[in-house]
MMTF fields as JSON, N, C-alpha, C and O atoms, coordinates in Angstrom:
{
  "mmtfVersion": "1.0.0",
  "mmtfProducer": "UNKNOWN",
  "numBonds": 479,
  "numAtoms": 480,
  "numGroups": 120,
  "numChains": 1,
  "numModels": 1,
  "chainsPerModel": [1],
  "groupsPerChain": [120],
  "chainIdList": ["A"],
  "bondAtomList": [4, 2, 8, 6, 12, 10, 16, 14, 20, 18, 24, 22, 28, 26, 32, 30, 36, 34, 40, 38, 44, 42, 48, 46, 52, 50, 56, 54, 60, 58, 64, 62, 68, 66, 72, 70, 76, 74, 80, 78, 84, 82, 88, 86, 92, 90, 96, 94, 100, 98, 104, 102, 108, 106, 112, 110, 116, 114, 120, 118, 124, 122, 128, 126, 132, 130, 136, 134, 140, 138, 144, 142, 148, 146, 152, 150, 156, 154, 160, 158, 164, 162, 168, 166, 172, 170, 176, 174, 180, 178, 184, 182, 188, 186, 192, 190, 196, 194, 200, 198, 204, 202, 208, 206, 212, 210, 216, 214, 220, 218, 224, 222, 228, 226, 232, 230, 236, 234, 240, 238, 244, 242, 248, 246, 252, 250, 256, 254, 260, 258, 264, 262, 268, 266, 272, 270, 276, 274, 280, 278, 284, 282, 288, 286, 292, 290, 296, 294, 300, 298, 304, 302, 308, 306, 312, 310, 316, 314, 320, 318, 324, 322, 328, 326, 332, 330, 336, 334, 340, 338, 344, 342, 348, 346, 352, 350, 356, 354, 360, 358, 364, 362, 368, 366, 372, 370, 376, 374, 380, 378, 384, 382, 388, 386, 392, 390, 396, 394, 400, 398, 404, 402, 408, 406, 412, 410, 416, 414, 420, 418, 424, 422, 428, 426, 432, 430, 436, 434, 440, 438, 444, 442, 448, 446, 452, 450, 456, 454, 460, 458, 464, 462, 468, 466, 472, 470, 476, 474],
  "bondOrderList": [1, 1, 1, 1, 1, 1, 1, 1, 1, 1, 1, 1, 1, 1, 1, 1, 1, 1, 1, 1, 1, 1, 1, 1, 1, 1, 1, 1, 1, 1, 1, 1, 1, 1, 1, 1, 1, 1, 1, 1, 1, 1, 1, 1, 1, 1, 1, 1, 1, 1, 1, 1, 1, 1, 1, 1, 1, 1, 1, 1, 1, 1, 1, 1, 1, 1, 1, 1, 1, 1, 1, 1, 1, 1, 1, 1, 1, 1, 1, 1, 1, 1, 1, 1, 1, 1, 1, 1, 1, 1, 1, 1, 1, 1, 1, 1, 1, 1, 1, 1, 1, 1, 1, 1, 1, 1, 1, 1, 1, 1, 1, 1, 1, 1, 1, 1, 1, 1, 1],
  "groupList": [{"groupName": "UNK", "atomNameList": ["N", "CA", "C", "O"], "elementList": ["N", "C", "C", "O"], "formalChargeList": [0, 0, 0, 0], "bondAtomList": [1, 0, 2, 1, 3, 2], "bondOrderList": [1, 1, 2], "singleLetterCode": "X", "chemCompType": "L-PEPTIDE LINKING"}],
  "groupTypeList": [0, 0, 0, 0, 0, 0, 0, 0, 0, 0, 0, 0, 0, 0, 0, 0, 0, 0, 0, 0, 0, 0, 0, 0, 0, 0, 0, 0, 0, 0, 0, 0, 0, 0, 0, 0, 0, 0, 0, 0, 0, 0, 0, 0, 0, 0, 0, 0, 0, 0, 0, 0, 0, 0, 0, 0, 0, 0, 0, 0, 0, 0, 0, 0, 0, 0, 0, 0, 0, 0, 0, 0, 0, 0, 0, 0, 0, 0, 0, 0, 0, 0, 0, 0, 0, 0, 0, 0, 0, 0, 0, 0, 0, 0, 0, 0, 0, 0, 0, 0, 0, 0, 0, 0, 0, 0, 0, 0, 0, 0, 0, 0, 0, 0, 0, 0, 0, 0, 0, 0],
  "groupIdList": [1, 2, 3, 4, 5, 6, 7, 8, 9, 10, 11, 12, 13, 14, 15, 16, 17, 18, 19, 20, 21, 22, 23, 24, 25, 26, 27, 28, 29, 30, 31, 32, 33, 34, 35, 36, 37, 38, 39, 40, 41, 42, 43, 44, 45, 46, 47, 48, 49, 50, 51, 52, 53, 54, 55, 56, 57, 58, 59, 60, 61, 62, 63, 64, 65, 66, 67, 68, 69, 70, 71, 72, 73, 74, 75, 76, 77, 78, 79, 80, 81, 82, 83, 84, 85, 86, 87, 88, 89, 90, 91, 92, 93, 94, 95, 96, 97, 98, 99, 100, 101, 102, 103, 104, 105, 106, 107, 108, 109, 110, 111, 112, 113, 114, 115, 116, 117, 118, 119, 120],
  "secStructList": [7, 7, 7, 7, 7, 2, 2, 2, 2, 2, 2, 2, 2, 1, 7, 7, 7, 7, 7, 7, 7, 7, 7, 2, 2, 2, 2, 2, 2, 2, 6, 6, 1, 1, 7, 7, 7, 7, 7, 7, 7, 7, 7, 7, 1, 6, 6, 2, 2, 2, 2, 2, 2, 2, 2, 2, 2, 2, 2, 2, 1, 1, 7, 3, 3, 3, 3, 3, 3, 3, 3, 3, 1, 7, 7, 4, 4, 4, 6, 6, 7, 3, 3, 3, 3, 7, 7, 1, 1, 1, 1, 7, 6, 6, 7, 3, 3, 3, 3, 7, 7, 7, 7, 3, 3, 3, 6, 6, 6, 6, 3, 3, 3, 3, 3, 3, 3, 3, 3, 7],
  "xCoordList": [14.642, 13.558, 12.398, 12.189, 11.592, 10.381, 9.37, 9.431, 8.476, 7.161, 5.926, 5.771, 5.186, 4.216, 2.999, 2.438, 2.545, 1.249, 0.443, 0.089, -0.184, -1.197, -2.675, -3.541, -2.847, -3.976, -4.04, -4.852, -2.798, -3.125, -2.849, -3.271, -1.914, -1.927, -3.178, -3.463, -3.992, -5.251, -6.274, -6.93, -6.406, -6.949, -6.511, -7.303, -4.877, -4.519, -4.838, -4.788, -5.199, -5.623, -7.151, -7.518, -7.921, -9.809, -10.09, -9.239, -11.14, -11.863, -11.837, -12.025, -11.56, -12.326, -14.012, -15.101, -13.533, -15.188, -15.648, -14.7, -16.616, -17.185, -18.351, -18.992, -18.489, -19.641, -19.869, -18.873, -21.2, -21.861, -22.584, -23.783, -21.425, -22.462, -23.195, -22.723, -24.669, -25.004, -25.555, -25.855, -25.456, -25.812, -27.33, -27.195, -28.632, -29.826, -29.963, -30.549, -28.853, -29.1, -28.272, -28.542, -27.385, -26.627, -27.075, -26.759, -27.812, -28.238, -29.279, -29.456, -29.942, -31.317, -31.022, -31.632, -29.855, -29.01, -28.346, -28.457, -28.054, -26.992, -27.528, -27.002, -28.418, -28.541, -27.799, -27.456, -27.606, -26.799, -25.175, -24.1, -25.279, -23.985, -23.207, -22.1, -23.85, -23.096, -21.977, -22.2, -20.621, -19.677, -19.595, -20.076, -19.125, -18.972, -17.621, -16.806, -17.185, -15.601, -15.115, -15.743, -14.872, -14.295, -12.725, -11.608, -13.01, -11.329, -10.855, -11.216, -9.951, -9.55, -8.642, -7.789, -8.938, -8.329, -8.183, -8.95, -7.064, -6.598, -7.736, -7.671, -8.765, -9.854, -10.251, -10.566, -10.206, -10.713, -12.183, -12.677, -12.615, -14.042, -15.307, -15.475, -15.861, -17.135, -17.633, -18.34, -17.603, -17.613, -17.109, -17.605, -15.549, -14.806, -15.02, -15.079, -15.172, -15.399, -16.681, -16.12, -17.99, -19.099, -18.52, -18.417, -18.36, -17.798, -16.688, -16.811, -15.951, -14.713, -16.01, -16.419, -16.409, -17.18, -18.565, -18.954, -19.265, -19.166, -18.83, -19.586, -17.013, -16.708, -16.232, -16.065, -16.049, -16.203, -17.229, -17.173, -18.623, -19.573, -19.998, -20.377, -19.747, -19.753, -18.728, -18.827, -17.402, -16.322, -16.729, -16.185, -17.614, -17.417, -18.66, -18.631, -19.492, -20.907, -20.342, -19.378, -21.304, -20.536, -19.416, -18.535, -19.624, -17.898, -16.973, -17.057, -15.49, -14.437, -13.777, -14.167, -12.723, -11.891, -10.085, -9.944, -9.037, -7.651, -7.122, -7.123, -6.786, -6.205, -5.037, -4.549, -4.266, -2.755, -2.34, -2.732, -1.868, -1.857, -0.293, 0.28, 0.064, 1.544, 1.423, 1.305, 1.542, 1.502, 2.778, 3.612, 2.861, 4.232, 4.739, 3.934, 6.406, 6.294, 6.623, 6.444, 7.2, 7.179, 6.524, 6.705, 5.69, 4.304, 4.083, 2.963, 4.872, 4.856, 4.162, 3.728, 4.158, 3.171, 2.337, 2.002, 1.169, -0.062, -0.597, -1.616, 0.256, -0.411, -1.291, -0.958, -2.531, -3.401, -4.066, -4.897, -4.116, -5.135, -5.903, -5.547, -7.098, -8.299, -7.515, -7.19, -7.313, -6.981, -7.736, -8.389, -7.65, -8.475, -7.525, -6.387, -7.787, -6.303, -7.22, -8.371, -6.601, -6.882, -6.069, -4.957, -6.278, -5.416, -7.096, -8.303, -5.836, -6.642, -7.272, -8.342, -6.936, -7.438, -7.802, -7.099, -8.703, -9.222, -10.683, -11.31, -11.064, -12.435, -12.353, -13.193, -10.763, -10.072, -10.32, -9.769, -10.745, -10.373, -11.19, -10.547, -12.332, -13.045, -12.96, -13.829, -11.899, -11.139, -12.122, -13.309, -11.383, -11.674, -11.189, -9.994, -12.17, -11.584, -11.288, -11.962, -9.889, -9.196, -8.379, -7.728, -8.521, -7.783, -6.252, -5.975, -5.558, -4.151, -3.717, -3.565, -3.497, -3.181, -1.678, -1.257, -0.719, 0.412, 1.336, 0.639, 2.939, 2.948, 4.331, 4.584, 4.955, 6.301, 7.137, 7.403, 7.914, 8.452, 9.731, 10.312, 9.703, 10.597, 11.408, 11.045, 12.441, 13.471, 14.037, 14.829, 13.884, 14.583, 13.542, 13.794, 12.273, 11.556, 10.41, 9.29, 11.108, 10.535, 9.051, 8.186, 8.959, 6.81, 6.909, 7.853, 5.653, 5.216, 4.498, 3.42, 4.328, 3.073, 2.287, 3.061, 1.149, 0.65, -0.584, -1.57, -0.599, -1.66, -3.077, -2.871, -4.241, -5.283, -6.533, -6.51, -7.526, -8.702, -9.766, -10.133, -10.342, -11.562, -13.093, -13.561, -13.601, -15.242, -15.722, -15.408, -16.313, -16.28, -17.494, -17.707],
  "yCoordList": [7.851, 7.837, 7.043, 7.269, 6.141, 5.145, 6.54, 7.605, 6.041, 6.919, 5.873, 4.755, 6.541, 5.3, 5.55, 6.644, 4.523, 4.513, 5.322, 5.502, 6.063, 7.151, 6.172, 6.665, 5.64, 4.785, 4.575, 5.104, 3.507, 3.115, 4.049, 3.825, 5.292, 6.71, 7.069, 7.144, 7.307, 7.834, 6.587, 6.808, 5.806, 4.513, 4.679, 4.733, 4.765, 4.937, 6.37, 6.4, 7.619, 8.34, 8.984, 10.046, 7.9, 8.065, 7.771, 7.375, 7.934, 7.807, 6.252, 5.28, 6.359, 4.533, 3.875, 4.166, 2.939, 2.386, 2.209, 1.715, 2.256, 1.554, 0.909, 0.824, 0.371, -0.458, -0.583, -0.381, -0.965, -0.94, -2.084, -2.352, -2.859, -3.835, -3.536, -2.856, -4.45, -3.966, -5.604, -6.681, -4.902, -6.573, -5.669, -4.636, -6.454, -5.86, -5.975, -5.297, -7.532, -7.854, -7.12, -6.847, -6.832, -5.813, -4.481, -3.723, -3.923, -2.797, -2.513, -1.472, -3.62, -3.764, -3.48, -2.759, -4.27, -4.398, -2.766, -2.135, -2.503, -1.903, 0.108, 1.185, -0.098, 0.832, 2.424, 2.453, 3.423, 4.873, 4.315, 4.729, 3.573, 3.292, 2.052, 1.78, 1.208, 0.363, 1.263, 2.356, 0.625, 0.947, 0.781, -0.314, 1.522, 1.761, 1.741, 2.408, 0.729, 0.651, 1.053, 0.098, 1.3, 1.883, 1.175, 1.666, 0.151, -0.497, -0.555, -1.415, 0.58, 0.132, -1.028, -1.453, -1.497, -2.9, -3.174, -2.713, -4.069, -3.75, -4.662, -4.782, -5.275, -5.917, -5.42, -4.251, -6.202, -5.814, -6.004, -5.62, -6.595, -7.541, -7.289, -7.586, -6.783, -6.602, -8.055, -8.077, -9.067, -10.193, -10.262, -10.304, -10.259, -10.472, -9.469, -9.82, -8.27, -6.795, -8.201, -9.253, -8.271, -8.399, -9.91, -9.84, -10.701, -11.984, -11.266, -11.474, -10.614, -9.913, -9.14, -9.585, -8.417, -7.723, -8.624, -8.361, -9.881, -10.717, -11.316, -11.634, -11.495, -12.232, -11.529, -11.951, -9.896, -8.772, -8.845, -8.756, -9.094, -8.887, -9.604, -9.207, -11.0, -12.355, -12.038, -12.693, -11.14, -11.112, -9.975, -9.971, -8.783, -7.795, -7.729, -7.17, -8.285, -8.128, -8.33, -9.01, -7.484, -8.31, -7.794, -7.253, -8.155, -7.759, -8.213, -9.318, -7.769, -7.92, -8.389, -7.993, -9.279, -9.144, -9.07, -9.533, -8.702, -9.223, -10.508, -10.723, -11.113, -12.048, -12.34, -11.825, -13.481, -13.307, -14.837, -15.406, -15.68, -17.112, -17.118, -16.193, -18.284, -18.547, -20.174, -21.377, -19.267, -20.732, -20.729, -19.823, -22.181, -22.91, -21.816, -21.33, -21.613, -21.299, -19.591, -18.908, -19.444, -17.534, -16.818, -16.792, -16.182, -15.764, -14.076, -13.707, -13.163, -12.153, -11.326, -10.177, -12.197, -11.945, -11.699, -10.867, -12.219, -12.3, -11.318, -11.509, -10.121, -8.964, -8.077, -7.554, -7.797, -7.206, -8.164, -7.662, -9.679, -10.464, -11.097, -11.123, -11.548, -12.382, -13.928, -14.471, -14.503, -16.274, -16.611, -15.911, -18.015, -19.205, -19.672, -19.942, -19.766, -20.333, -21.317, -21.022, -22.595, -23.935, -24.201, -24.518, -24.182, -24.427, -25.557, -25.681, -26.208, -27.331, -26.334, -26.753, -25.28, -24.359, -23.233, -23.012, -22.216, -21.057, -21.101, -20.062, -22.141, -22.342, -21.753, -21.201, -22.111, -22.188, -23.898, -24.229, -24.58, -26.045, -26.172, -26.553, -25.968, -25.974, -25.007, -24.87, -23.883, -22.928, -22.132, -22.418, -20.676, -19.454, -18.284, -17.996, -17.642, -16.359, -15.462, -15.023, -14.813, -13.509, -12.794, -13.301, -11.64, -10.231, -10.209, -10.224, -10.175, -10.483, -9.074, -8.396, -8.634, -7.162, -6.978, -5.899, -8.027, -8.09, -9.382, -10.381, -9.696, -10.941, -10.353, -9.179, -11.337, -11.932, -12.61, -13.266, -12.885, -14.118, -13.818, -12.849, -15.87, -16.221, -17.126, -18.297, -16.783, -17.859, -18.653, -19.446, -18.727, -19.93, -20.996, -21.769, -20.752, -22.097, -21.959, -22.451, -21.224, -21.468, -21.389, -22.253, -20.21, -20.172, -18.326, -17.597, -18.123, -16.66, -16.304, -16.79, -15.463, -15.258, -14.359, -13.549, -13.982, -13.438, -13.041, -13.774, -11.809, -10.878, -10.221, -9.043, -10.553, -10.979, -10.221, -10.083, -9.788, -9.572, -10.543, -10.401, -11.318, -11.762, -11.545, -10.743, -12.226, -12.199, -13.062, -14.245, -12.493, -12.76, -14.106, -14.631],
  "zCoordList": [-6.256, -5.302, -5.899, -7.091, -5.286, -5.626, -5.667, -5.054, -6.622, -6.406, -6.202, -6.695, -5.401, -5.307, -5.93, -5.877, -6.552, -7.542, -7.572, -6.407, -8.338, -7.61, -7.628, -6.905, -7.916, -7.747, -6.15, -5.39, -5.744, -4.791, -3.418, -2.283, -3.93, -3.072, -2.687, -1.491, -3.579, -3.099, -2.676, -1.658, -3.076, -1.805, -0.303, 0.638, -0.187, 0.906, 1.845, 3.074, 0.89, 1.248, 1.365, 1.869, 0.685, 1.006, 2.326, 3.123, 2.559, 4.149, 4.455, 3.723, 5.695, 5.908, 5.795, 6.288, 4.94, 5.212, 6.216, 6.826, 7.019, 8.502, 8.127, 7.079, 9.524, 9.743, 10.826, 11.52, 11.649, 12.346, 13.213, 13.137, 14.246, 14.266, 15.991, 16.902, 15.948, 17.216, 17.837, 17.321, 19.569, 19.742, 20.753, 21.408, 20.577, 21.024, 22.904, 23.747, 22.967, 24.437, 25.257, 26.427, 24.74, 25.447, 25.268, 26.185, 24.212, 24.171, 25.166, 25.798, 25.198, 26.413, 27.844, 28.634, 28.019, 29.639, 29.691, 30.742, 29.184, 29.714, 28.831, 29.113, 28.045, 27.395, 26.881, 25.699, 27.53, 27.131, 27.824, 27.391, 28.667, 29.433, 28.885, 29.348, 27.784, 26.664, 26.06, 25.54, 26.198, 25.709, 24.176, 23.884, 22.973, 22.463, 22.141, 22.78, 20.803, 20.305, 18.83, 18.374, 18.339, 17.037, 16.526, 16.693, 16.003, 15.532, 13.929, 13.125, 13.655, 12.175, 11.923, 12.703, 10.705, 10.263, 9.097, 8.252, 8.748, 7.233, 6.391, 5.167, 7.189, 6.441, 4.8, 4.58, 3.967, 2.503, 1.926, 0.866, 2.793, 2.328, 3.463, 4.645, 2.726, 4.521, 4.634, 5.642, 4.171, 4.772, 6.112, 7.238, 5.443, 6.901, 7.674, 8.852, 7.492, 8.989, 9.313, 9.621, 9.275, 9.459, 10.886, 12.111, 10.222, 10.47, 12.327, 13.534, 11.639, 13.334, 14.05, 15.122, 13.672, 14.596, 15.38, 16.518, 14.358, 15.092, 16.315, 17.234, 16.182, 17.291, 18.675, 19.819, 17.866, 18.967, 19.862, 21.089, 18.807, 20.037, 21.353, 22.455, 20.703, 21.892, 22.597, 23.634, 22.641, 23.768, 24.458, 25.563, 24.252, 24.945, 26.057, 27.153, 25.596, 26.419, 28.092, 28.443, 29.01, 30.718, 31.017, 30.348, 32.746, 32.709, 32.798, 33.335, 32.383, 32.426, 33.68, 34.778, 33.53, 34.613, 34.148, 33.017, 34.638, 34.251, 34.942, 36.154, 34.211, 34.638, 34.216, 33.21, 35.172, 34.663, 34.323, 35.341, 33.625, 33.517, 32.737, 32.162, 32.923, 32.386, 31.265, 31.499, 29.957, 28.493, 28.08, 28.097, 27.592, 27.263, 25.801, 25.006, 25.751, 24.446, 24.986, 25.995, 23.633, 23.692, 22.819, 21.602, 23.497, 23.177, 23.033, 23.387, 22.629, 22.667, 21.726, 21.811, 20.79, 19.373, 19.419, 18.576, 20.499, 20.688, 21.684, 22.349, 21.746, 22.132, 21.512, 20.448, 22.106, 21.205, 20.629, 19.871, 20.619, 19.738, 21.299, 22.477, 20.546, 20.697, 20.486, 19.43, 22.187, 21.463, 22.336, 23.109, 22.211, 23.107, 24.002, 23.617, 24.872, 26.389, 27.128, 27.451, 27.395, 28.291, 29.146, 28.726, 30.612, 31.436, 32.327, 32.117, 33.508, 34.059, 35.072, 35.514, 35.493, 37.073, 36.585, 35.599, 36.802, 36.863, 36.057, 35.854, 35.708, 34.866, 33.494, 32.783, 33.296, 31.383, 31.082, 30.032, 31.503, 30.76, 29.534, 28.556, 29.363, 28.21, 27.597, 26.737, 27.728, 26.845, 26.613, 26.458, 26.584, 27.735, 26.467, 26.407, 25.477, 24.966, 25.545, 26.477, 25.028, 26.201, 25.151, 24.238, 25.427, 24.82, 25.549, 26.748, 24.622, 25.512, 25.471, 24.454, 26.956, 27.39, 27.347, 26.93, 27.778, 27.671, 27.821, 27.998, 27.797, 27.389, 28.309, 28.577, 28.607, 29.456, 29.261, 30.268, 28.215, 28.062, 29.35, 29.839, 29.558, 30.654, 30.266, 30.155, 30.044, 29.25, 30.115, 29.608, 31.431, 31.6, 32.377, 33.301, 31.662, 31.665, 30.097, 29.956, 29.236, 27.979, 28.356, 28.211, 28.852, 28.565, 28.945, 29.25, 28.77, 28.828, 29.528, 29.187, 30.723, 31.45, 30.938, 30.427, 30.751, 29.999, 30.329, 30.247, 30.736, 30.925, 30.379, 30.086, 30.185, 29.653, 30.435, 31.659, 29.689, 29.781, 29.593, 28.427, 30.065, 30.183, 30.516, 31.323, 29.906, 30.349, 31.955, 32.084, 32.832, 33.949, 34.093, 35.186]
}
């Protein structure tokens, strides 16, 4: 049987670090009724938390809409991430950040439709 390090046992078993980021314009707009998110992540460096939560904050402000669009390629991977999507119709051409809600692949035209949250 493997035993695993006790060093890195109890790392794996201390509290999570957090952090806190806030955005003021959205706090202003929207005040007690600003949503509130909590995401753990295998992040090592509060650089990088500081830097993601960052790019959290420019995607969440406003509202949402779902949308549904179909990209070349099989794309199933990209559930649960933050990408950039360009299409010529829906006011994606100058490329459009979206939370990918779910993914489709369609094999017999090699692309994925793919189900998405956006900023309205």
């Amino acid at each position: 049987m493997t035993t695993v390090d006790t060093e890195f046992a109890a790392w794996l078993a201390s509290d999570e670090l957090t952090a806190i980021a806030k955005d003021a314009v959205s706090d202003a707009r929207w005040g007690t009724l600003a949503i509130d998110t909590e995401i753990s992540s295998p992040l090592a460096f509060a650089g990088d938390a500081a830097a993601e939560a960052a790019r959290q904050l420019l995607f969440r402000p406003g509202p949402l809409v779902i949308d549904t669009l179909r990209v070349p390629g099989f794309q199933v991977g990209v559930i649960g991430e933050v990408i950039t999507l360009r299409a010529d119709k829906g006011g994606y051409a100058a490329g459009v950040n979206v939370f990918v809600l779910g993914a489709d692949e369609r094999e017999g035209d090699g692309g994925t439709k793919v189900t998405v949250l956006r900023r309205l």
